[in-house]
C-alpha positions as CSV (number, residue, x, y, z in Angstrom):
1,X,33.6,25.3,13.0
2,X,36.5,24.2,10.6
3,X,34.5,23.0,8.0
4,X,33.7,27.1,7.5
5,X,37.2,27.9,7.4
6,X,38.0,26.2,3.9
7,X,36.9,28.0,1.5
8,X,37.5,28.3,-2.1
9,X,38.6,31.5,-3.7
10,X,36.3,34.4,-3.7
11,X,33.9,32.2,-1.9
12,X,32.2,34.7,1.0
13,X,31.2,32.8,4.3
14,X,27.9,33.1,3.5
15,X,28.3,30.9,0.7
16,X,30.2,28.5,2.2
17,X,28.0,28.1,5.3
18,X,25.1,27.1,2.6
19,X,27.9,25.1,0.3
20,X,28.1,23.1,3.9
21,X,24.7,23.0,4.7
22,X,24.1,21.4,1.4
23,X,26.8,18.9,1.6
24,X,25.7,17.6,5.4
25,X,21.9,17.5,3.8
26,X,23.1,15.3,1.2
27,X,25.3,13.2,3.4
28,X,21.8,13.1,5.7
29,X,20.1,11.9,3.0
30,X,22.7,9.6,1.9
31,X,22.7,8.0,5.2
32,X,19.0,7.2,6.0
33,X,18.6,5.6,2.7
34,X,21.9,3.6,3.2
35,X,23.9,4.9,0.0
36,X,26.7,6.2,2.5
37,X,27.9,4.0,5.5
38,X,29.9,4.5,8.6
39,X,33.4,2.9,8.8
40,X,34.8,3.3,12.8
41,X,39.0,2.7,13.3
42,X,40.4,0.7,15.7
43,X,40.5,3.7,18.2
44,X,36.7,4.8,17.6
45,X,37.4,7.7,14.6
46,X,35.1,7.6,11.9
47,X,34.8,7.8,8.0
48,X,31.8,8.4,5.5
49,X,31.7,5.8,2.8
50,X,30.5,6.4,0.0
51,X,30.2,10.0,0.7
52,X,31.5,11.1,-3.1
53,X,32.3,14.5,-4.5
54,X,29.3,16.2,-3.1
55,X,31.3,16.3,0.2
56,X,32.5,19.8,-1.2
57,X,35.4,19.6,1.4
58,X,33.9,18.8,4.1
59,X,35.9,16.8,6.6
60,X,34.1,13.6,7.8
61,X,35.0,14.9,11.4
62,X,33.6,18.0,10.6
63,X,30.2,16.3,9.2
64,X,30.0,13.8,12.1
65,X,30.5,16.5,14.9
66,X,28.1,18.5,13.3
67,X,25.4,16.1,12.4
68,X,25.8,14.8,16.0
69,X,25.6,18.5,17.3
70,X,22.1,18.6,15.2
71,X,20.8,15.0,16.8
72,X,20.7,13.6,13.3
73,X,18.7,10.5,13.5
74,X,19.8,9.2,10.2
75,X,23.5,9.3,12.0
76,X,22.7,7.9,15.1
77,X,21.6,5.1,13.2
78,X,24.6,4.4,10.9
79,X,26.6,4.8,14.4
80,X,24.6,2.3,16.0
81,X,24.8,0.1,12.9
82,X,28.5,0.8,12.2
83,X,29.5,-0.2,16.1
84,X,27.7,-3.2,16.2
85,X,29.1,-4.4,12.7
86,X,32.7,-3.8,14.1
87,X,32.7,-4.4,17.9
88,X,33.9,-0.8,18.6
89,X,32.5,2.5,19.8
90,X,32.9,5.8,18.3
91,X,35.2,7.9,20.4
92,X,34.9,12.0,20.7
93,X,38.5,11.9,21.6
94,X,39.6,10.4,18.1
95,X,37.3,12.5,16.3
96,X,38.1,15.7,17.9
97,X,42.2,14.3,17.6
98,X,42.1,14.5,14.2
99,X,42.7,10.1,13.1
100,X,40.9,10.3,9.9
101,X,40.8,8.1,6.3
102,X,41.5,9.3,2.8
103,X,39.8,5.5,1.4
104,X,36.7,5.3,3.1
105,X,38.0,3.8,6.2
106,X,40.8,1.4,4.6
107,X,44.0,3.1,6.6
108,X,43.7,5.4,9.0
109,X,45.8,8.5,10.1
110,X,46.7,10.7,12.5
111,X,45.4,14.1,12.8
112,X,47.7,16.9,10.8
């Protein structure tokens, strides 16, 4: 997955895959007790807010497709929560296209 891919120097994968599996615990965590929130754009990408420093350069596609992957309960519930506060849906195809926010779901982007 391309969260693996960016490491830091002399980082092995090893310790990136726990660096990552750290991060997404966190972000789990974060999310059940309702410290981090889900922001959806207007064409169903999504962003982690509140989701500080401890992301350890983790993409919030990256998090969300792997959370999802691992039937996180705590993220199906921010989902749920998210969509009905804005009246949209997520949608796999903006995720996996790359639309993504650099201010917690302020703006949002196209994938580069």
């Amino acid at each position: 997955m391309a969260c693996m891919s960016m490491r830091k120097p002399n980082q092995t994968v090893a310790q990136r895959q726990a660096a990552v599996k750290a991060s997404l615990k966190t972000l789990e965590q974060k999310l059940q007790a309702g410290r981090v929130t889900v922001a959806i754009s207007p064409t169903g990408a999504v962003a982690f807010v509140g989701w500080g420093q401890e992301r350890d350069d983790v993409t919030d596609a990256c998090a969300y497709l792997t959370l999802q992957a691992e039937g996180s309960w705590a993220l199906k519930q921010a989902i749920a929560r998210a969509e009905a506060m804005s009246g949209r849906k997520v949608s796999g195809a903006a995720v996996a296209g790359g639309t993504h926010s650099h201010d917690g779901g302020r703006t949002w982007h196209p994938g580069h």
